[in-house]
Each structure stands twice: as structure tokens, then as C-alpha cells.
N, C-alpha and C positions, 0 to 999 in steps of 0.2 A: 661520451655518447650517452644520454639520457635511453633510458630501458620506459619501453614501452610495451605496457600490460593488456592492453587493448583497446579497443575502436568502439565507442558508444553514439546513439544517437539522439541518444536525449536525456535529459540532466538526472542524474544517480545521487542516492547515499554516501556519502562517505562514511568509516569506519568510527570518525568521531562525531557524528550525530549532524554533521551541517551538510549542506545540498549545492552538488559541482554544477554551477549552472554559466560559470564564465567557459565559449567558447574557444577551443584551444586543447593545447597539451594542461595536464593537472600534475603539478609534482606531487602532492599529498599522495595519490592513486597511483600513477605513471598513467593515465587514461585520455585518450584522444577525444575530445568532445566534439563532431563534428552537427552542430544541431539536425535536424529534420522538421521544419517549420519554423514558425512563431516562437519567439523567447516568450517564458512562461516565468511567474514573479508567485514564489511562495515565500508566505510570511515570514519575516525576520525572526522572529521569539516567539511559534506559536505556540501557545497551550492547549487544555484538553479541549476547551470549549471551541476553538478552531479544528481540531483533529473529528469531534461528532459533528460540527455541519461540513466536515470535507467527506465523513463518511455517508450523509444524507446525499451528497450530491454524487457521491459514484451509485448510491440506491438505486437511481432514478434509469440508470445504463440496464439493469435487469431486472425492471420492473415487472416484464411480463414474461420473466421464466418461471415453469411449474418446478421448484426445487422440491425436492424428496422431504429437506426438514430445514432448519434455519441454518444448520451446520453447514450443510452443503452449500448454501449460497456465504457463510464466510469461506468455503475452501474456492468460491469464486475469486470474493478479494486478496486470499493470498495470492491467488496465479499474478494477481496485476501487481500487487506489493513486490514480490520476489526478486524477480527483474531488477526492478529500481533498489533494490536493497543487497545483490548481489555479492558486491564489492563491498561492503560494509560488517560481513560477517564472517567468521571461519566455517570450514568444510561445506558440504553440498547440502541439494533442498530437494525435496520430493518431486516426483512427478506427478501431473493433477492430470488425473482420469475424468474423464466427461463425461459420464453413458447414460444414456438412455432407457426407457422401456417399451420406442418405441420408436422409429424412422420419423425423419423430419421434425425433431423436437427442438432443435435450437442448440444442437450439441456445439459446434463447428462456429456458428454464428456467435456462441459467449466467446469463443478461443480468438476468433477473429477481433469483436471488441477489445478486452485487453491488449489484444498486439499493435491496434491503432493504438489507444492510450498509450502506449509505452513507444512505437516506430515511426508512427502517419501511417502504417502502411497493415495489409491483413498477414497474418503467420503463414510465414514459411513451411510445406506442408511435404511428407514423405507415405509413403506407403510404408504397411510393416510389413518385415523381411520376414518369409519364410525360413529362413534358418542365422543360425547364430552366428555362422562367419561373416554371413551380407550385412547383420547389424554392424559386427566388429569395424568392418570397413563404409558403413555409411557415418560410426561414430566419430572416427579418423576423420573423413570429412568433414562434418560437420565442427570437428575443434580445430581444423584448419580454417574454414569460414567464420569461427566465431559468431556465430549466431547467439542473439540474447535468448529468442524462444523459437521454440520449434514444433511443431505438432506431425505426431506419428496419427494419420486421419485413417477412419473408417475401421479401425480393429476387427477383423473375423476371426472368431474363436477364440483361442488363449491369445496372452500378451506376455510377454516374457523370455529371457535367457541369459545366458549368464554375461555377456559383454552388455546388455544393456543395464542386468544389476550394478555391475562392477560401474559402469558410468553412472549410475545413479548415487552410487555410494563411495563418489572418488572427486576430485578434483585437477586431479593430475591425467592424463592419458598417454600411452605411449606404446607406439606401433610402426609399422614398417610401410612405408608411403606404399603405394600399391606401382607397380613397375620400375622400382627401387628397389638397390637391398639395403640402405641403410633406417635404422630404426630412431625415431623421434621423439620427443617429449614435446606437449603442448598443455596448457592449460586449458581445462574444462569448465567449463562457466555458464553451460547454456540450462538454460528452464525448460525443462521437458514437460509434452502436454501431449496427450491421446485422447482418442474420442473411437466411440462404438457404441450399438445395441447390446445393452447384457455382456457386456464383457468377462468372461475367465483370466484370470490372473493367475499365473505359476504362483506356488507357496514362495518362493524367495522374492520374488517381487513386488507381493502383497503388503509387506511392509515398508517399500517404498514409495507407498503411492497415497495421495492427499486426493480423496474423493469427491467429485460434483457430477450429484445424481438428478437427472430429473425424470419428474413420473408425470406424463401427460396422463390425463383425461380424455381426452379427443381418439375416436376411431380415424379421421384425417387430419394430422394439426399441421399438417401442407393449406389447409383451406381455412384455418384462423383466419380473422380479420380485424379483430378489436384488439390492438397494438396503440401504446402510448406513442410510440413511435416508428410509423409503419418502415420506414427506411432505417433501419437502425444502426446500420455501417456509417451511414450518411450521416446524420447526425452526430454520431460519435465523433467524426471526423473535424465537424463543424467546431466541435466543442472542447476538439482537442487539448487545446493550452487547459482550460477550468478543469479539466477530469484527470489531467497527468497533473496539476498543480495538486488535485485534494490529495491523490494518492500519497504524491510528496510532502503534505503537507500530515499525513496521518503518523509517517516515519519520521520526522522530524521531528515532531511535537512529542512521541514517545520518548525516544531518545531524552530530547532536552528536561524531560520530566524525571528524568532518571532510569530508563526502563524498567519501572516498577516489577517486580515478578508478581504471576497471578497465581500459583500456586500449582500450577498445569502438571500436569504426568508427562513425566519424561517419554520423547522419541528418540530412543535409539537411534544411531548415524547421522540424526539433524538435530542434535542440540543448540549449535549457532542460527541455523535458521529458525529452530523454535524459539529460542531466548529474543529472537529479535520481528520477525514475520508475524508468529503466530498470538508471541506474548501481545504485541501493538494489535492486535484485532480483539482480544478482548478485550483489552484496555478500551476499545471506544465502543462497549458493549452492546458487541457481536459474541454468538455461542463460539466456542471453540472449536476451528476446524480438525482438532485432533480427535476431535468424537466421530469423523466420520469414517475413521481407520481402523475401529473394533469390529465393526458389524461386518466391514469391505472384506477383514481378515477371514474373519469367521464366514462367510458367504464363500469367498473365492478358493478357500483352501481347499481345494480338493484333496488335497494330498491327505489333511490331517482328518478328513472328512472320512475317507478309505481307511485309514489306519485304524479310526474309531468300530467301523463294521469288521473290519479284521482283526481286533481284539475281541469284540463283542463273539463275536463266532467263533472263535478258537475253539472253545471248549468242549464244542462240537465235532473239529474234527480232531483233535487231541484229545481224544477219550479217556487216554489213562493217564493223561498228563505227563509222559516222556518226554514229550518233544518229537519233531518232524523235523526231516532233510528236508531242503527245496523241491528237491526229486520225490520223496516221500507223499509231501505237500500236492503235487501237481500228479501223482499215482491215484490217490484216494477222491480230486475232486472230476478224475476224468472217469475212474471206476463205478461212480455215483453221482450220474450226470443231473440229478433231482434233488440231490442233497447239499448241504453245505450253504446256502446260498447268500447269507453276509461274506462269507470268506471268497467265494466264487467273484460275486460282485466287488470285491475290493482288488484282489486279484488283477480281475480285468481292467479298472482302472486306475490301478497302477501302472500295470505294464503293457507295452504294446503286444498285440498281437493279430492275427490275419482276424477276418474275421470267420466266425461257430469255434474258433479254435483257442484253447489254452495257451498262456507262453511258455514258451522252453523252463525249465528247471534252470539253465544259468541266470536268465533273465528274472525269474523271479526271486533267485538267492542274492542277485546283486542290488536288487531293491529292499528288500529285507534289510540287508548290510546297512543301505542309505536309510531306512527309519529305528535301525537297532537305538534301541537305550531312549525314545523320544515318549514319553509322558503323556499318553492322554488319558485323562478322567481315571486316574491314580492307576495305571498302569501301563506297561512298556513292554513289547517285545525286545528279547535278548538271547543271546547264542553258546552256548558253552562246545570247543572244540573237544571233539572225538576225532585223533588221528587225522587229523586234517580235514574232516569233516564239519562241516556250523552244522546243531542241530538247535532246534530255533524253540521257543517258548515262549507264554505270556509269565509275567510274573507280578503280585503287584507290589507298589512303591508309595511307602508312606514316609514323610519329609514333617519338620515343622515350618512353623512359616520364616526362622528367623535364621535357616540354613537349609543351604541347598548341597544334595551330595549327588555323585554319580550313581547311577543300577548297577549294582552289585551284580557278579557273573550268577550263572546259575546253578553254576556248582555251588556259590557260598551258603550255606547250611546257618549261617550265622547273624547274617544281614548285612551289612555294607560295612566295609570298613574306616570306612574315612569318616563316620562321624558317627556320635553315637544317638544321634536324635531321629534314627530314620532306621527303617527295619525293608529287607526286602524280601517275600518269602513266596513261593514258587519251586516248579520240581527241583529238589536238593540233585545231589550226584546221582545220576539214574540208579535209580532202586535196583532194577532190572535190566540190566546195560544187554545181557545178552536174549531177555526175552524182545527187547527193541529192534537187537542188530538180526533175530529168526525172522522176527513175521516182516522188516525190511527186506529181505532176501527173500521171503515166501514171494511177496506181493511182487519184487522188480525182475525173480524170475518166469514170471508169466510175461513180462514186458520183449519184446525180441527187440524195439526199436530203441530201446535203453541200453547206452554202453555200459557195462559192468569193470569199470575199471577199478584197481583195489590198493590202497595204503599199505604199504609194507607192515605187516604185524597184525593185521586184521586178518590172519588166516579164518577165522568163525566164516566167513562168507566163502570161501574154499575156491577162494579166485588167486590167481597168480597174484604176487607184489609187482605192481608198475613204479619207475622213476617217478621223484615227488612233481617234476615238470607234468606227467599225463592225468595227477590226480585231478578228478574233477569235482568240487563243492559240490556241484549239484547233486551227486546220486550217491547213494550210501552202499 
């Protein structure tokens, strides 16, 4: 029984640089080539000079989109390379975000083009899931379909979570069919593509994503009219063989040319698709669409955005540089509802909360926890336990460039010890462990809605010892 890898519908990459265009089963691949149109005839031996006029003739397909820079319109022609070069690479590829800065800008309409070039037909199109199980199980789906590209349309608000990470940065998937109990493995193969106005991007999946921005001009660009191509579906369509042949003819001709490396900074999780997608578009000189992944990061992280105002402000409400409980933390910013307000404002977008109102003390110690030890602008919050207490501080962190080490706890007095090119220096072992644990206790017992529950051996707070199960992080 010959093994069958998957169902394609129009002529691919193969892994050694030549192009499956004989309809049929491919034993090279194990791939079903069932065409969709017209057989399409790419050059035998092309070279570079073939690869620049097959890149002029996909130009001509987004002529009249306002791209943000020239980057963004190569992370155009990765979207339509990808596809076609799937099969030709190891591990996974990005997903190409589309946004806008403004309704009806042609977000939807490039996603559609490319998926005629690569099917005759427009992209398969989802709503995004409100929550991360409904992804879980539209992604299962989706690798049971086999779909080559897919587009998650219309994004509001954030984009993100963790089964779509985990899809993005996998190839494999494996889940439990839904009115079944038995659990599957399928392969993951599909090219993922979203579109929205200003879209948010969680910090984990900012670094997944291959950017195409564009920035209309126009207060209406529903009422454009000077269009190279007023029908632009239409024509794509017409021209289909010529625009899926340059596309193949740009991977092809890299490949056979050696795939020269251009010297690109590494992306992380897509090495194969960079060595091969990204490296062939500069090659037939296009900027690099990994330039459009610095700015995307640095825009969309809110996370690391917040962390930066919550550093910045520490010092303000850590006065004597002790350190603060989470409980601590969320005593002092509700006692001085005018005060603090980097740390306030970081706070609150981190973590959820109703709204006029603070988050609980667990909630905001189990966030903590999730940004402990992370590095911005030479410094990191970190925790040092008191009796099963985290009590939290900034510290800073200086590294050379030619080693990286961990933040040292904050007890260490010393500096880090895993290497000696880096020094971390921040509150040593509290100075005053018990002028911290009095005015702790002053201040939570004015609190009636704070449980005072107490660690065995902390007698200083003059509360009973509870089992280590009822100790609670949050309050000191």
C-alpha cells in the first residue's frame, strides 16, 4: 500500500528543488496531484534572470495596494510562495497577518488573490474563536481537511492562544476527534493567514506571525476607482496558469541556483521555511520580509510593554527597596488611589479585572510568576521566598554580549552564579526582614476583606500556623 501524504491541487515543490506538475500519485512526495485548471509549463533550468521577470509579473497582481513599506508587500509574496513550497521544507511557517489602518483597504482581497494563484478558487475563510478550546477544535478540523491556506477573516481585538501557537509552531497535531474518545495524529501543513483593523497580537504569537500592513490614505477607500485592475479576482483568475507558473518559477530557480544564503537573521521555529521562502525573495531583490517582524513584535507586545511601565515604577511604590507581596502590592495601590500610576496602569493590563476595580492579590502574584526573571531595558523582576511567601522586586541585570546567564535570586548578595561576566545587584537578603513583616501586618490589619492566613514559623504576625495546603502567596 503506497502512503499517502496528502491531496494537493496544483503543482508544488518538491524537496529537491524540481516542480510536481505530472498529474497523479508522486512517489518522491507520497502527494496526490489532482490539478484544479489548466496545466501550467514552468521552465525547465530556470535561472535568476527568469526568477526577476516571474517576480515582475506577480508585481503586477498588487499593484494598487497601499503597503505600509516594501517589506510588507514581500511578506505578500511569501504568503503565495509558502504553499507551493510546503512540502519542500522542514518544520512549519508563519502566519501572515494582514491589517489594516482602516476598513475596506484590500486586507481580504490580497488573501483571496494568492489562494486563486495557488487553488482557482478564494480562501477558505473561519471566524476567530473566542476561546482556546473552540480553536483547539476548529484546528483538528482543519488537519483533518487538509486545507493548503486558510484565513481566520476579520480579527476583533487580540489574536491569539495557545493551540493556535502550538499549530503555528508544529507540524504534527494530535487530538481527540470530537464525539469520539479515541485521540489522532494527523499532519499539519496548512498556511495560516488572518486579516483585521489594528490587530493585537498576544506576546507568544507575535513571533509567529509574518506581517502585511497596509496604510490607506483615503477617509473612504470602499469609493476608490483608479484600479489597474478593477476586477481583481477576475483577472487573477484569468491569468491563473502565468501567475502560479512565475511563483514556481521563482522556487525553482533558487533552489537550482543553489539556494544561495543572503545572510538574513535567523527566525526562530522557521528556519526551513526561512532558508528556503524567505531566503528565494531576496534573492530576486525584494527587502526581506523578516524586517516586518521587529516593529510587529515591538507594537503588539503588550505584555512586554506593561512589564516596562511596571519596572519603571517600582521604585515608587517600593520605597525602601524590600520588596512587596502581591497582597502588599495591591494594599498600597488601592490605599492611594492617585498614586503609583505606571505600576497601576501595568497592573491593570496585565491582569483582568471588573471594571474601577483592582485584581485580586492571587491574580496578580500568578502574573508576576509568569514575567519573573524576563529582561527589559537591563532589568527584571524576581522573587526571593520568605516561608512560602514570593516577595517580588526589581533588580538590575547586566550580561556581556557573548554570554547569557540566568537573574540571580535576590537574595544573592554576590551576583549570579553561573557565570562570571554578569553581576545582578538589587535588595540583598532583606536588610530588615522584620521591619518589612511590622508595617506588612500594620497595613493588612486594617484590611477586614483580606484573609490573614499564616505559615508555620511566622509567629512575628501573631496569627495561628495553617497547613502548608491553606497558605496563600498572595498575602503576607
Amino acid at each position: 500500500m503506497r502512503h499517502l501524504e496528502g491531496i494537493v491541487s496544483s503543482p508544488i515543490l518538491r524537496a529537491d528543488g524540481t516542480v510536481l506538475q505530472a498529474p497523479g500519485y508522486d512517489q518522491a512526495t507520497g502527494l496526490l496531484f489532482e490539478p484544479n485548471g489548466r496545466t501550467i509549463e514552468v521552465p525547465h533550468k530556470p535561472d535568476i534572470d527568469d526568477a526577476i521577470a516571474a517576480r515582475d509579473v506577480l508585481l503586477e497582481v498588487v499593484h494598487d495596494f497601499p503597503f505600509a513599506t516594501a517589506a510588507h508587500q514581500s511578506s505578500w509574496f511569501a504568503l503565495v510562495l509558502t504553499p507551493l513550497a510546503r512540502f519542500a521544507f522542514e518544520g512549519p511557517s508563519p502566519l501572515f497577518l494582514v491589517d489594516a489602518n482602516i476598513r475596506a483597504s484590500g486586507k481580504t482581497l490580497l488573501v483571496d488573490a494568492a489562494s486563486i494563484i495557488l487553488t482557482g478558487r478564494p480562501v477558505p475563510r473561519m471566524s476567530c474563536p473566542d476561546n482556546d478550546e473552540e480553536m483547539r477544535k476548529r484546528i483538528t478540523a482543519i488537519a483533518l481537511g487538509g486545507d493548503q491556506l486558510i484565513l481566520v477573516d476579520n480579527v476583533a481585538g487580540e489574536l491569539g492562544s495557545a493551540a493556535l501557537d502550538a499549530a503555528l509552531t508544529g507540524t504534527i497535531w494530535k487530538d481527540r476527534i470530537l464525539g469520539r474518545s479515541e485521540i489522532v495524529e494527523m499532519p499539519l501543513v496548512t498556511t495560516w493567514a488572518a486579516t483585521g483593523n489594528n490587530v493585537i497580537l498576544k506576546a507568544d504569537t507575535s513571533r509567529r506571525v509574518c506581517h502585511i500592513r497596509l496604510n490607506s490614505p483615503l477617509e473612504n477607500p470602499e469609493e476608490r476607482q483608479d484600479f489597474q485592475h478593477p476586477d481583481l479576482l477576475k483577472w487573477v483568475h484569468a491569468k491563473r496558469p502565468r501567475l502560479l507558473a512565475a511563483a514556481l518559477t521563482i522556487l525553482a530557480a533558487f533552489c537550482r541556483a543553489g539556494r544561495p544564503a543572503r545572510g538574513l537573521a535567523t527566525w526562530g521555529s522557521f528556519e526551513g521555511w526561512s532558508d528556503l521562502v524567505r531566503q528565494s525573495i531576496v534573492w530576486i531583490g525584494l527587502p526581506d520580509p523578516g524586517e516586518t517582524r521587529q516593529a510587529l513584535a515591538r507594537a503588539a507586545d503588550r505584555e512586554a510593554g506593561a512589564l516596562r511601565a511596571l519596572i519603571h515604577g517600582w521604585p515608587e511604590i517600593d520605597i525602601d527597596g524590600l520588596g512587596l507581596t502581591s497582597a502588599h502590592l495591591v494594599d498600597r495601590l488601592e490605599k492611594n488611589p492617585d498614586d503609583f500610576q505606571y505600576v497601576r496602569g501595568a497592573i491593570l493590563e496585565l491582569c483582568h479585572a471588573p471594571a474601577g476595580r483592582l485584581p485580586g492579590a492571587r491574580s496578580v502574584g500568578n502574573k508576576l510568576k509568569h514575567l519573573q526573571g524576563r529582561v527589559v531595558g537591563g532589568k527584571a523582576l524576581v522573587s526571593r521566598d520568605f516561608h512560602g511567601t514570593a516577595v517580588w522586586c526589581v533588580t538590575d541585570v547586566v550580561q556581556s554580549d557573548a554570554t547569557r546567564c540566568e537573574v540571580a535570586d535576590a537574595t544573592n548578595t554576590q551576583g549570579c552564579s553561573s557565570c562570571s561576566s554578569c553581576s545582578v545587584s538589587g535588595p540583598s537578603e532583606i536588610q530588615s526582614e522584620q521591619l518589612w513583616l511590622d508595617e506588612c501586618a500594620e497595613e493588612n490589619s486594617n484590611r477586614p476583606d483580606l484573609e490573614q492566613p499564616e505559615q508555620p514559623g511566622l509567629e512575628t504576625l501573631g496569627a495561628p500556623a495553617k497547613d502548608d495546603a491553606e497558605w496563600d502567596e498572595g498575602t503576607c
